[in-house]
Every structure is written in C-alpha cells, then in structure tokens.
C-alpha positions in Angstrom: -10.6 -18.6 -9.9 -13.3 -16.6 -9.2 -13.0 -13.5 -6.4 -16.1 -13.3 -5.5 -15.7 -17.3 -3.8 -14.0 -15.5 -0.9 -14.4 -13.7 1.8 -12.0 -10.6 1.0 -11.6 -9.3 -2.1 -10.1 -6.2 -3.9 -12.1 -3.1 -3.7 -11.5 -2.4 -7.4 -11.7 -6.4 -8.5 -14.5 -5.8 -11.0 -11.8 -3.3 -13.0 -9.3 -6.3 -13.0 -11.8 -8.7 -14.0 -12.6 -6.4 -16.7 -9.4 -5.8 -17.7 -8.5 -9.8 -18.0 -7.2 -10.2 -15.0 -7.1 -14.0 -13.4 -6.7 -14.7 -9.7 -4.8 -16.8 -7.7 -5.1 -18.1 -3.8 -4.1 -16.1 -1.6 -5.2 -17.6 1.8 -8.2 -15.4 3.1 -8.3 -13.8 -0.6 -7.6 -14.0 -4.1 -4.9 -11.9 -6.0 -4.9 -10.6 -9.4 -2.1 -11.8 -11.3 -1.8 -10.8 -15.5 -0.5 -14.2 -17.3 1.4 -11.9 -19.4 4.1 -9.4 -18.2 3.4 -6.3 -19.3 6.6 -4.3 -20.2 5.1 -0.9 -20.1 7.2 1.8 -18.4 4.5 3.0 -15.7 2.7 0.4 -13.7 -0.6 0.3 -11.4 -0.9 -2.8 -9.4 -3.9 -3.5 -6.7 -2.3 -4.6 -3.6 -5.7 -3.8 -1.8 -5.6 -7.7 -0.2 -2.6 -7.9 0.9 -2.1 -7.7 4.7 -1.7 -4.3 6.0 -2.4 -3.1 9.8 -2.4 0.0 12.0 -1.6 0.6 15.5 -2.5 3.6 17.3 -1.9 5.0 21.0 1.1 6.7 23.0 2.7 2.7 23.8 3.1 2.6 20.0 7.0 3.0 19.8 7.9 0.8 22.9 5.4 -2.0 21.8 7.3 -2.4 18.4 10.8 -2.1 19.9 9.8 -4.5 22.3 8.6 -7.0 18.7 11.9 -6.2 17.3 10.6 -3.8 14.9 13.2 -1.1 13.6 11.6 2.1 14.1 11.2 5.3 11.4 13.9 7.8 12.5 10.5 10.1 13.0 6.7 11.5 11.9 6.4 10.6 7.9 8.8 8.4 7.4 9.6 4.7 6.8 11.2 2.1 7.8 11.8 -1.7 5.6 11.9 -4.9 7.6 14.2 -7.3 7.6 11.5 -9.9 6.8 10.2 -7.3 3.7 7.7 -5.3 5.8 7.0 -1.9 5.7 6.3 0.3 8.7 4.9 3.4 8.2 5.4 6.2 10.8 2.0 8.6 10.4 2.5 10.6 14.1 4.1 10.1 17.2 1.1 7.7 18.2 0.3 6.3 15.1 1.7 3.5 12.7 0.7 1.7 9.7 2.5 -1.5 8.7 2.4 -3.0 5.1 3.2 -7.1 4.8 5.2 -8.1 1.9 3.4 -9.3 -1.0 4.1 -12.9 -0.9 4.7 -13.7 3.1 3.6 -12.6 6.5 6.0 -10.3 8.1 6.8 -11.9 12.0 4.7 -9.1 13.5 1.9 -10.4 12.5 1.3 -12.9 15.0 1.8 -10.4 17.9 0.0 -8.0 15.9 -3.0 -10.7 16.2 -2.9 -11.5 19.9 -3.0 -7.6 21.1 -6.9 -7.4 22.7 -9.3 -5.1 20.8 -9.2 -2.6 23.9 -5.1 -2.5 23.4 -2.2 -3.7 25.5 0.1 -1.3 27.1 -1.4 1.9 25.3 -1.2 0.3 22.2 -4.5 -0.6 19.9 -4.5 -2.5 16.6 -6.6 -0.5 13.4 -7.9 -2.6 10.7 -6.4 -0.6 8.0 -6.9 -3.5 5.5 -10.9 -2.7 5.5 -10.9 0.5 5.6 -8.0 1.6 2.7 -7.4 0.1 -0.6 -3.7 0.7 -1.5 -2.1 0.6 -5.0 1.3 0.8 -6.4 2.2 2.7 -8.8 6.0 2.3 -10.5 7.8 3.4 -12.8 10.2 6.7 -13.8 7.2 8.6 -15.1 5.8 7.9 -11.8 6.0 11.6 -10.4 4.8 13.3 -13.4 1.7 11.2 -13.2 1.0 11.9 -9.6 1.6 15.7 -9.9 -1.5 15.7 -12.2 -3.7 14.5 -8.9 -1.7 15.9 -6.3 0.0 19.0 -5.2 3.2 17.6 -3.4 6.2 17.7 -5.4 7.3 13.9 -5.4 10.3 14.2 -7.8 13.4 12.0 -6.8 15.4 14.8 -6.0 12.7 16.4 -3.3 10.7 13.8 -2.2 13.4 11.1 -0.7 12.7 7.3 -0.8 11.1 6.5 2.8 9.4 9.5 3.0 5.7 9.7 3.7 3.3 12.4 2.8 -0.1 12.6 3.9 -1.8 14.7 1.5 -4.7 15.1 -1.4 -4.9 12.7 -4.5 -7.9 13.5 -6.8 -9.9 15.3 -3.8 -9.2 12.5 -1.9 -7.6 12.2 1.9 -4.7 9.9 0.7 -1.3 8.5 2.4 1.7 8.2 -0.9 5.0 6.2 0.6 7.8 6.3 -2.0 9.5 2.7 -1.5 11.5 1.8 -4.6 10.9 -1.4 -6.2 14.2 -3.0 -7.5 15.7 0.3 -8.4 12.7 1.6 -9.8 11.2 4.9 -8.5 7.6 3.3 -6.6 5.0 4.8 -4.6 2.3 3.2 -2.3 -1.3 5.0 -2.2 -3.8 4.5 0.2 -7.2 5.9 0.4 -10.5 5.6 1.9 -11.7 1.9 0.6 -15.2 3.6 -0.4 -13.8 5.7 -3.1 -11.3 3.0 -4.0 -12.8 2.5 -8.0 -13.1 6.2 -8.3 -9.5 6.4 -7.2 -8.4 4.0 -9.3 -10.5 5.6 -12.5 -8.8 8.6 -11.8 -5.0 6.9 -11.8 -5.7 5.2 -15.1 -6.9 8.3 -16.9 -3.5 10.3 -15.5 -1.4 7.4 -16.6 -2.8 7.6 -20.0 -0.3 10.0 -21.5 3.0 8.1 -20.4 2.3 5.1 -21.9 0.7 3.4 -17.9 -0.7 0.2 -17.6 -2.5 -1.8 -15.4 -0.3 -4.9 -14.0 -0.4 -8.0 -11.3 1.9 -8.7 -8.6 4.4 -10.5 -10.9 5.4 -7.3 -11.6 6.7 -6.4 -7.8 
C-alpha cells in the first residue's frame, strides 16, 4: 500500500519507506507496520498519524470533566483513559490528548462537534498537523535521550506520567514518559517541519545501544 494514495501521511514516511517499511489502512491514513518483529532492545516507532488533539482556553478542565475525562492531578502531568487515551496536561489552559494506536478514544466525537471559535472557553488545536510524535522504548531509552536533551529522564527522577516540555536536538519538543507493557517508553513531539531532521537525529543517538527503527506491532 502506497502512502502517498492518502490524504495524511507520516511526516518522516519516505525514512520508513526507505527502511522497508509496508503500510496498512488506517482510515484517513496509512501506518507503517515492519512484517518482521524486530527484537532489538531500543525501539523508534512513527506514531505521527495517529489521532492526537489539543484543546486550549480557561473552560479546558470543566469541559473534560463534563466528557468524563479523568483529569492530570496538575501542569506536566498525565493522565491514561479508561478507553487507552492519553491526556496530556501542558498548563492550566492547555491540554493535549493522544488516541490509542488502534481505536478512537470516546472524546473524540465531542472533541469533533466543539465550533472552531470554541464552546464554553474551550477551543480545539489540530495538534496532528502541526507535531509529528514518535515513541521511543526500551531500558536504554534514557541514556539515548540524555545525548539530545538536558532533562534527566532516568526512572528514578523522571516518574511515569510526567511531562516535560523541554529541548531535543535544538528543537522545542514535549517528552511524556508512558510505559509500554512494563517497558520504560517515552512520547516525543515536535514541530512537524523538522520532523525528518528529528527523526535523523534519534536514529544516530540510538546507534550505540543497539536502537532500531520498528512499526506499531511493536506497541
């Protein structure tokens, strides 16, 4: 299946294609899926297409609890859904909220019918255009990132839920650590535009512990 026959695509889906990656259907998009497991110990997998939204303004908190959301117990922090979802506390007055990989979470319907000018102080972002996002997983995980970043996230300092919005090779970035089946895991966002250099930049710091580039089997 060829990405380029849809409308959304991965911002680095040349560097999977290159690196043998097929795709599969993912409704408005295609994802990158490796027919072979890879059983390396530190893993980078595009989750760039998956759904992903923000919401900004001072209704933010009440317009969630009001969508049965369970709030982060404050500013960098976050919180897992019951239906898999992710939410994301950036500020006081600003959220981001990251869909499972295989399902829509069940805000995403209310999410859709908020009016672009907001609803009771609350306004969607479309933070799936303008951030890629990556995983990267595995115990080395850390190590990697303290190449490209100056925030200590070792397990024992940087708990799992816990946000920082920071620099990751020169680059305004969000990292979200959010284990992955007992697995130390972090989610990266950046700036869509620099998305390939980002992702050039990962692969070259993974190099030395053994990293690999892998699909969504792997979550």
């Amino acid at each position: 299946m060829n990405p380029q026959s849809f409308a959304r695509r991965s911002f680095v889906y040349r560097r999977l294609q290159e690196a043998g990656f097929t795709f599969a259907d993912s409704g408005d998009s295609a994802l990158a899926e490796r027919p072979t497991p890879s059983d390396a110990r530190l893993k980078l997998i595009d989750v760039s297409v998956v759904a992903r939204w923000g919401l900004k303004g001072r209704g933010v908190a009440a317009w969630l609890g009001r969508n049965g959301a369970v709030l982060p117990g404050g500013d960098n922090r976050a919180e897992l859904q019951a239906d898999g979802a992710l939410i994301a506390r950036l500020s006081p007055a600003e959220v981001l909220i990251l869909a499972p990989v295989h399902a829509q979470p069940s805000l995403a319907e209310a999410i859709g019918r908020i009016p672009p000018q907001g609803e009771d102080a609350c306004y969607p972002v479309p933070r799936r255009d303008s951030h890629c996002c990556f995983v990267v997983t595995g115990e080395d995980a850390a190590r990697m990132f303290a190449k490209l970043c100056a925030v200590d996230l070792a397990p024992d300092r940087f708990s799992p839920g816990q946000i920082a919005q920071t620099s990751v090779a020169r680059l305004s970035s969000i990292i979200i650590r959010h284990d992955i089946a007992g697995a130390l895991s972090f989610f990266l966002l950046a700036e869509s535009a620099s998305a390939e250099y980002l992702w050039d930049c990962l692969l070259d710091a993974m190099a030395e512990f053994g990293g690999s580039v892998c699909g969504t089997e792997s979550l």
